[in-house]
N, C-alpha and C positions, 0 to 999 in steps of 0.2 A: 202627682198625676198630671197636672197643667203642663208645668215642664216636658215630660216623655211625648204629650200630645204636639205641645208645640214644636217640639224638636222634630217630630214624627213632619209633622206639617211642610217646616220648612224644609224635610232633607225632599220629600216629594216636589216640591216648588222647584228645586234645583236640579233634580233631577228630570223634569220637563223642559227645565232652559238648555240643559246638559245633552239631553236629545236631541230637541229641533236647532240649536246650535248647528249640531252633528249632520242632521239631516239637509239644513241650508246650505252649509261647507259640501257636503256631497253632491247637492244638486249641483251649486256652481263648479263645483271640480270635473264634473262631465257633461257640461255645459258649455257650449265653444263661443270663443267671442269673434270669431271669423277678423281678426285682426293682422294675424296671418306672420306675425312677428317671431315664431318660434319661440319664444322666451315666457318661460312662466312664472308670476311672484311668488314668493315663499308667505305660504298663508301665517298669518297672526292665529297663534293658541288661544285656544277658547278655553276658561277656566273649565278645568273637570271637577269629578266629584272625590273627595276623599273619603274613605269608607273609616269612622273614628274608631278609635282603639275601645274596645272591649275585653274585660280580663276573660280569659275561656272562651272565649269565643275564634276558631280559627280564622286566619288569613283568609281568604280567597284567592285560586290560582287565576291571575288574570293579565293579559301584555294589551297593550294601547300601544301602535306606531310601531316604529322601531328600534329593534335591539341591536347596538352594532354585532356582526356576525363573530368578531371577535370577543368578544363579552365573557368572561370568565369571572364568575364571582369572589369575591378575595384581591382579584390582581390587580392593576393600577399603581397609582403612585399620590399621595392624600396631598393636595393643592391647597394652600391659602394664598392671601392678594386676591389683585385687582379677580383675574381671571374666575376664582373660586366664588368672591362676591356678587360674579354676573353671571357666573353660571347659577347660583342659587337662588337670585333674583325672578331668574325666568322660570327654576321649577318649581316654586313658590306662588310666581303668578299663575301659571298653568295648574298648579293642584295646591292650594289653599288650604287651609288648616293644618298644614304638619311642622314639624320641626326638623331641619338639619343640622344632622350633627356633624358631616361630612362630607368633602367634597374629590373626589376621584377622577385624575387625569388617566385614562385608559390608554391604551396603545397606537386606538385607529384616532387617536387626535380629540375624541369625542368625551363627557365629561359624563360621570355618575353622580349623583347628587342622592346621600343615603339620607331618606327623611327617617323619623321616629314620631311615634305618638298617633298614627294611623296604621290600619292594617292594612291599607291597602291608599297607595301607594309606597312601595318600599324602597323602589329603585326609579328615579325618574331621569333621562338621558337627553341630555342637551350637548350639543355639535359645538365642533367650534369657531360660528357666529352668533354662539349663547340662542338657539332657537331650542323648543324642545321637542323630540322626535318621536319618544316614546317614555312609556311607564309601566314597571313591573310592581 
């Protein structure tokens, strides 16, 4: 019973960071710095939240960011090396607690990183300058 509470505890804790993260990234994103440069940085991934694997319990249909428009599930072509270890690097920093088992070079250039041992994240997509853009 300790355990479930405290689990319970901290996924809410992270879940708060995981919001106003969200919400600070939002303010600054429509937020002008009247610098007048045209050039905007590519924001640093805020750790999200992975939803843990539970037996019976379904997935959650859910996309964060972007999915490249070409995305077909299945196709690619399964990457290891350098490439595959920084592509997995980054969707491991950005959703934490999972495991991948695989690393998919897609079409549009862009990189699928299949976790397991969460039900949510299943498909996390990172470009290729290893940023991550989106999570299915």
């Amino acid at each position: 019973m300790f355990s479930r509470t405290l689990t319970r505890s901290i996924a809410v804790v992270a879940a708060v960071i995981v919001v106003g993260g969200a919400a600070y990234g939002i303010v600054n994103a429509t937020s002008s710095s009247g610098s007048g440069t045209g050039s905007a940085a590519m924001p640093t991934p805020t750790p999200g939240q992975v939803i843990p694997f539970n037996s019976g319990q379904p997935s959650p249909t859910m996309v964060v960011g972007q999915i490249p428009q070409s995305y077909v599930q299945g196709s690619g072509t399964i990457v290891t090396g350098t490439a595959a270890d920084k592509a997995q690097a980054a969707a491991v920093a950005a959703y934490p607690g999972g495991t991948v088992d695989r690393v998919v070079l897609l079409s549009s250039g862009d990189y699928e990183v299949h976790m397991i041992a969460v039900n949510w994240p299943h498909h996390v997509f990172v470009n290729s300058n290893f940023i991550v853009i989106g999570a299915e």
